[in-house]
C-alpha positions, 0 to 999 in steps of 0.5 A: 797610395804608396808604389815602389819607386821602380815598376816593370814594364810589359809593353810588347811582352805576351804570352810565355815569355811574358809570364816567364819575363814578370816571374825573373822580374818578381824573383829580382824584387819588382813588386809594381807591374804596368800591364793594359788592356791594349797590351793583350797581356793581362793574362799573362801578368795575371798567370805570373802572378797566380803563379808566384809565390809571393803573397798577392797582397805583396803585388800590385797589378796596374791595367789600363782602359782603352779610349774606344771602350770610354763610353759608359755601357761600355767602360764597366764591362771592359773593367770587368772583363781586364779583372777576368782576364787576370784571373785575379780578384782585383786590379790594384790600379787601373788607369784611362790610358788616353784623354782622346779630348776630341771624344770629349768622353774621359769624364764619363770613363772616369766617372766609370772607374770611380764606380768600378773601385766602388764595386771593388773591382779596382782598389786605385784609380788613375790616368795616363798622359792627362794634362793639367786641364784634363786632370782638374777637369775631372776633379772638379766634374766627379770630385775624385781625383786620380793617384797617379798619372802616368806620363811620357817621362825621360831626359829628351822630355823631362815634363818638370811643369807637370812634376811641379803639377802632380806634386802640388796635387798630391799626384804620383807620377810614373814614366812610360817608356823612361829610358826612351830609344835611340841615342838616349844611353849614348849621349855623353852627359848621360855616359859621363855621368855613368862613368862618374859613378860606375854604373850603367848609362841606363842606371843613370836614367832611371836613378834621375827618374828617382831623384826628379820624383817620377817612377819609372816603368822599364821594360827588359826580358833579361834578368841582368837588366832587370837587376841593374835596373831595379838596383838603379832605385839605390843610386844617388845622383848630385844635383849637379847630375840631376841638372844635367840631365834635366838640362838635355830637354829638347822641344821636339822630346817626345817619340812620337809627338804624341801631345795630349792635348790632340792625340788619339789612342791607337 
């Protein structure tokens, strides 16, 4: 599967503003949108999209499924039902948006959406925030293996073991929540390399992303964002940038220590 290297992201977007936020963010260029079904805006991605004038084929729509739903009577229709709501005839890509390994039940899910691509409800199958032992688990057990996995991903967290992992694997990597909170954007690293190369501190973020191999999915109502955003793809950073970045890594990174191996869903 081939993706843009930049998506739009929709977390804590529903409703008008959210179809009117996805409509400047596809005028502006963005053709990969991350929704999910906990998200409760897949209506809204699916409007913007029915909505636009650009062809359907042109878009590609990701949505997610939920750990609560991970068990197998449960799993198709909650696909069905992510289809529904989009109004859409397809997902482009759907994804299991946790392992939650204390259920033990992502291998059934996962089995699910093999068959749900099967059934062209989806056209692409993967996962998020799956480590090395989850995504070689679910190879071995269903032998399919995922596209894409979708991490937490940015420079307080630059997870450069699970690159390596997708890369060797064939495995496209996307970031959720790339550009982080807090004091990310006023650090000066970040702000030195910015002003190195006359661009915003947030440019600098997503251009690492680009230069590391991830794709990042920013999020952004303002279509001034959203440009400088999707501009960001085009920006070369020095491996010696590139370094520097990396280099901000802290072992106490994530946001919300949301560690896989132990976490469950909200």
């Amino acid at each position: 599967m081939k993706l843009p290297k930049i998506g739009f992201g929709t977390a804590k977007l529903s409703g008008t503003q959210c179809v009117e936020a996805i409509a400047g963010a596809l005028d502006a260029g963005y053709r990969l949108l991350d929704s999910a079904f906990n998200y409760a805006n897949e209506g809204a991605v699916g409007a913007a999209v029915r909505r636009s004038s650009i062809p359907r084929e042109d878009i590609l729509v990701t949505s997610k499924l939920p750990g609560r739903y991970y068990q197998r009577d449960l799993a198709l229709p909650m696909v069905q039902e992510s289809v529904y709501r989009t109004g859409l005839e397809y997902i482009d890509l759907y994804l299991l948006h946790w392992p939650n390994p204390s259920t033990d039940l992502y291998v059934e899910a996962w089995q699910t959406l093999v068959e749900a691509r099967q059934q062209g409800l989806v056209r692409e199958i993967g996962v998020c925030n799956f480590l090395p032992e989850h995504l070689e688990r679910i190879e071995r057990e269903t032998g399919v293996r995922p596209v894409v996995n979708q991490i937490e991903l940015h420079p307080y967290f630059p997870q450069t073991e699970a690159l390596a992992h997708h890369a060797d694997r064939g495995i496209l990597t996307q970031s959720w929540c790339p550009l982080r909170r807090g004091d990310l954007l006023e650090h000066p690293v970040i702000t030195g390399v910015a002003a190195e190369h006359g661009i915003t501190p947030a440019q600098a973020v997503l251009a690492w992303h680009v230069a590391v191999g991830a794709i990042p999915l920013p999020r952004s109502a303002s279509a001034e964002r959203q440009r400088e955003n999707l501009a960001a793809t085009e920006i070369r950073l020095r491996p010696a940038d590139v370094d520097r970045i990396t280099a901000l890594g802290r072992p106490d990174g994530r946001l919300k220590d949301q560690d896989p191996a132990v976490y469950e869903e909200y």
